[in-house]
C-alpha positions in Angstrom: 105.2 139.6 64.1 107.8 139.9 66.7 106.6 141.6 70.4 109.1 144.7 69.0 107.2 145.0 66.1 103.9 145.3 67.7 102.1 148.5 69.0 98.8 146.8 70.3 97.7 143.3 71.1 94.5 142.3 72.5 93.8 138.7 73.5 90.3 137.8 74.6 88.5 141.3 75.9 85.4 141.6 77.3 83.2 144.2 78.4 79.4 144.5 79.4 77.5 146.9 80.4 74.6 146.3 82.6 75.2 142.4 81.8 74.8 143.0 78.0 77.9 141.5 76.1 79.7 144.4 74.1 82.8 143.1 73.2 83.2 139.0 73.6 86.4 137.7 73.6 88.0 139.9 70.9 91.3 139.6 69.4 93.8 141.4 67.2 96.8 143.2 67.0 98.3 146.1 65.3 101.9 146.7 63.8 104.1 149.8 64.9 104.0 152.9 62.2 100.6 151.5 60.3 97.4 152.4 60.3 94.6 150.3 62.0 91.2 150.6 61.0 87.9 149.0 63.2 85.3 149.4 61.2 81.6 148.3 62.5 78.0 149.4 62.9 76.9 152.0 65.0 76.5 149.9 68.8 79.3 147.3 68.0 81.7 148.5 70.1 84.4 150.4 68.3 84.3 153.6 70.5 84.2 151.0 73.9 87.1 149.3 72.3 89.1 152.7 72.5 88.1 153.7 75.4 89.2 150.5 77.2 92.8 150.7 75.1 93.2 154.6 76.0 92.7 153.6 79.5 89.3 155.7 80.2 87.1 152.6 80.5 87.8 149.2 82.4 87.4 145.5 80.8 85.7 142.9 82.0 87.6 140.0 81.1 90.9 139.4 78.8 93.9 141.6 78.4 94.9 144.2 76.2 99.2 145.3 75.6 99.5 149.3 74.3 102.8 150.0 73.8 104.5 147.6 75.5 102.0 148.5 78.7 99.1 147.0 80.3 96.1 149.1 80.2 94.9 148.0 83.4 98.5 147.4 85.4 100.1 150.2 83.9 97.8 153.0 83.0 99.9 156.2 83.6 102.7 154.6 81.5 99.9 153.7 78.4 98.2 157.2 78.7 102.0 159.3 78.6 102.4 157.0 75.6 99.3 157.7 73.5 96.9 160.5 72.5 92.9 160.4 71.7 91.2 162.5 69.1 87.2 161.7 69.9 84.2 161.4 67.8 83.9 165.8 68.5 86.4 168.1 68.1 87.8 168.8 72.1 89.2 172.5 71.5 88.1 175.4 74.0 86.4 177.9 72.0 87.2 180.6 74.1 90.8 180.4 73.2 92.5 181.0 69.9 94.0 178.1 67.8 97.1 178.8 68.7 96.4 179.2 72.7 94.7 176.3 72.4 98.1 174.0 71.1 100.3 176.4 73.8 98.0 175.2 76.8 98.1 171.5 75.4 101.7 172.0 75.8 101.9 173.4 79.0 99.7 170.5 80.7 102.6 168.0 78.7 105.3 170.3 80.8 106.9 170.7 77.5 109.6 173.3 77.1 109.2 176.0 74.6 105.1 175.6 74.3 105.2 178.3 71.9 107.4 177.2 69.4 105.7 173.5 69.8 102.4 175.4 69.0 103.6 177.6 65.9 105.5 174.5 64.5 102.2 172.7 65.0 100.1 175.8 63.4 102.4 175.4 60.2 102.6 171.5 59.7 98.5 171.4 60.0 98.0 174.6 58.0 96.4 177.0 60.3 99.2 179.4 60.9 96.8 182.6 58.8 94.1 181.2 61.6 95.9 181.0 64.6 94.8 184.0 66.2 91.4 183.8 65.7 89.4 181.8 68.4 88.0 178.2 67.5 85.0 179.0 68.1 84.8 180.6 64.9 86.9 178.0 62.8 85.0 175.6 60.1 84.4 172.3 61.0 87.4 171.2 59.1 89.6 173.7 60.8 88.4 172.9 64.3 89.2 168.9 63.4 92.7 169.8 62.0 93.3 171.7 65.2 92.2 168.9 67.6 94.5 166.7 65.4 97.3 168.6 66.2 96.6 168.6 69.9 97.1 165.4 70.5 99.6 165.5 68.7 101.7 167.8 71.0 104.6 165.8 72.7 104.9 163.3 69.9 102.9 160.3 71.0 104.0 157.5 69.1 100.4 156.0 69.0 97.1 157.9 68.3 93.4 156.5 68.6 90.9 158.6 66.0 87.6 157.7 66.8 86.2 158.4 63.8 87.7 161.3 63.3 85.8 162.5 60.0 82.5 162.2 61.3 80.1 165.9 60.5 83.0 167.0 57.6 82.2 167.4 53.9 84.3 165.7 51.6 86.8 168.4 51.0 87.7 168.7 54.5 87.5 165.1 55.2 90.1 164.8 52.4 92.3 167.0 54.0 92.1 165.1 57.5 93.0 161.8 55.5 95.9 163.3 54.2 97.1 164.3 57.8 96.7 160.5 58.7 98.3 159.4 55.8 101.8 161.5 56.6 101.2 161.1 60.4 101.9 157.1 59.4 104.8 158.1 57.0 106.4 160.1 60.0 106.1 156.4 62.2 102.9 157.4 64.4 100.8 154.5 65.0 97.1 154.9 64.2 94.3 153.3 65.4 91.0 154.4 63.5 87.5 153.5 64.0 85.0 154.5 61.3 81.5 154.1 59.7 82.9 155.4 56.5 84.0 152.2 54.6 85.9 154.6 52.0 88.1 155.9 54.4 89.2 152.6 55.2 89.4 152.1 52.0 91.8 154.8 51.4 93.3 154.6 54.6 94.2 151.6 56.3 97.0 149.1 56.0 94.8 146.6 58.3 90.8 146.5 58.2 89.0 144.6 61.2 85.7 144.3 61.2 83.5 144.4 64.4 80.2 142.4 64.9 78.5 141.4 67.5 81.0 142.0 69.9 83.9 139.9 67.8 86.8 140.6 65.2 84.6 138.5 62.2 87.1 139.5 59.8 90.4 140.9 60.1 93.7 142.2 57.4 94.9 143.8 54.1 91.8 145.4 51.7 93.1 142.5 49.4 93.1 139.7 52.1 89.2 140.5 52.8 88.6 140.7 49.3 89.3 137.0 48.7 86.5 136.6 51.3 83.7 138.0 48.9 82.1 135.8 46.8 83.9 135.7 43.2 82.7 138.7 40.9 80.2 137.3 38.0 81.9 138.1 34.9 80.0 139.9 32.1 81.8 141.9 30.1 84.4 142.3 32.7 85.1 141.7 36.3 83.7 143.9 38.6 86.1 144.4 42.0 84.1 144.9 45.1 84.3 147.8 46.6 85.1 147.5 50.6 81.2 148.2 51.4 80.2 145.1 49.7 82.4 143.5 51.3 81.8 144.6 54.6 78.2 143.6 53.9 78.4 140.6 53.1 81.0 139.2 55.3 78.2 140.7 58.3 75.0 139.8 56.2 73.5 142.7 55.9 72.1 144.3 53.0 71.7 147.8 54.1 74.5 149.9 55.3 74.4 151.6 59.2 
């Protein structure tokens, strides 16, 4: 993979807190226009790994490229060049969902923030909803509309920190879809999860995070060749990607 070609590359981050390893040497990088997923247990890291590549959170040790930028030489240039949809929906309940996407636009300087908003409204579905406040949205609504947030100015490279977390599986259906056409449009997408079916459905790439390092890392079919081979019956059973996850970590209960 040529450096044009890549969005992300990470070579040999560390971070501690309070002299605890988190992350310990990890390595990996991500292709332009695909979708990246991290997948780990709750404490491995994922959400540290983010922070340090969306510039909130310093390393330790080891250097990470976003877009072309390093995070820790060149932060303005990596933050005006990405957006970061966290674990909870970041809208202001006071405002409506469409003041909400106008102010988001405003803080970007971006001419016309209305028309960016009601484009925005319309692409995500919430045009019937945009003048009621957020407050009052479902849980799905609310996670659609903090979707399109960040994705007001057209960063070519979004982080969703589990971005499903708290929805039932209607609305977490209709988030995967987003993510799914937000790739197709040439967005980068870097995706942590607990849910092993999103991945699943998901992501071009799957790394898996344990114990502070990449332990596994590629193509649903590339990991699969790492699971012991099925026991045939009466016909081959293909693992699914959570007993694969499992048993390339060694655990036999999922976190």
């Amino acid at each position: 993979m040529s450096s044009n070609e890549i969005a992300i590359a990470v070579k040999g981050l560390e971070k501690s807190y309070k002299n605890t390893p988190v992350l310990k040497g990890v390595d990996f990088q991500v292709k332009k226009g695909s979708i990246f997923a991290l997948l780990g247990p709750n404490g491995s890291g994922k959400t540290t790994m983010v922070k340090i590549l969306a510039t909130l959170l310093k390393q330790d040790g080891g250097q990470a490229i976003v877009n072309g930028f390093d995070v820790s030489l060149q932060p303005e240039q990596v933050r005006q060049s990405i957006s970061l949809t966290g674990q909870f929906a970041a809208v202001d309940e006071v405002l409506t969902g469409r003041e909400n996407l106008i102010m988001m636009a405003r803080l970007r300087h971006l001419p016309h923030p209305r028309q960016v908003a009601d484009d925005l409204l319309e692409r995500f579905g919430l045009t019937d909803a945009s003048h009621r406040k957020a407050a009052i949205y479902s849980g799905g609504m609310r996670r659609r509309l903090d979707i399109a947030m960040s994705l007001v100015g057209n960063p070519s490279l979004i982080f969703l920190d589990e971005p499903s977390t708290g929805l039932d599986p209607e609305a977490r259906m209709v988030v995967w879809e987003i993510v799914k056409k937000l790739a197709r449009n040439g967005t980068t997408v870097f995706l942590t999860t607990q849910y092993l079916e999103e991945a699943e459905q998901l992501a071009d790439t799957i790394a898996i995070l344990h114990n502070g390092k990449i332990i596994a890392s590629g193509t649903l079919e590339m990991l699969k060749q790492l699971f012991p081979p099925a026991k045939v019956e009466y016909i081959e059973k293909q693992p699914t990607l959570e007993e694969i996850f499992l048993a390339i970590v060694g655990k036999k209960t999922i976190y």
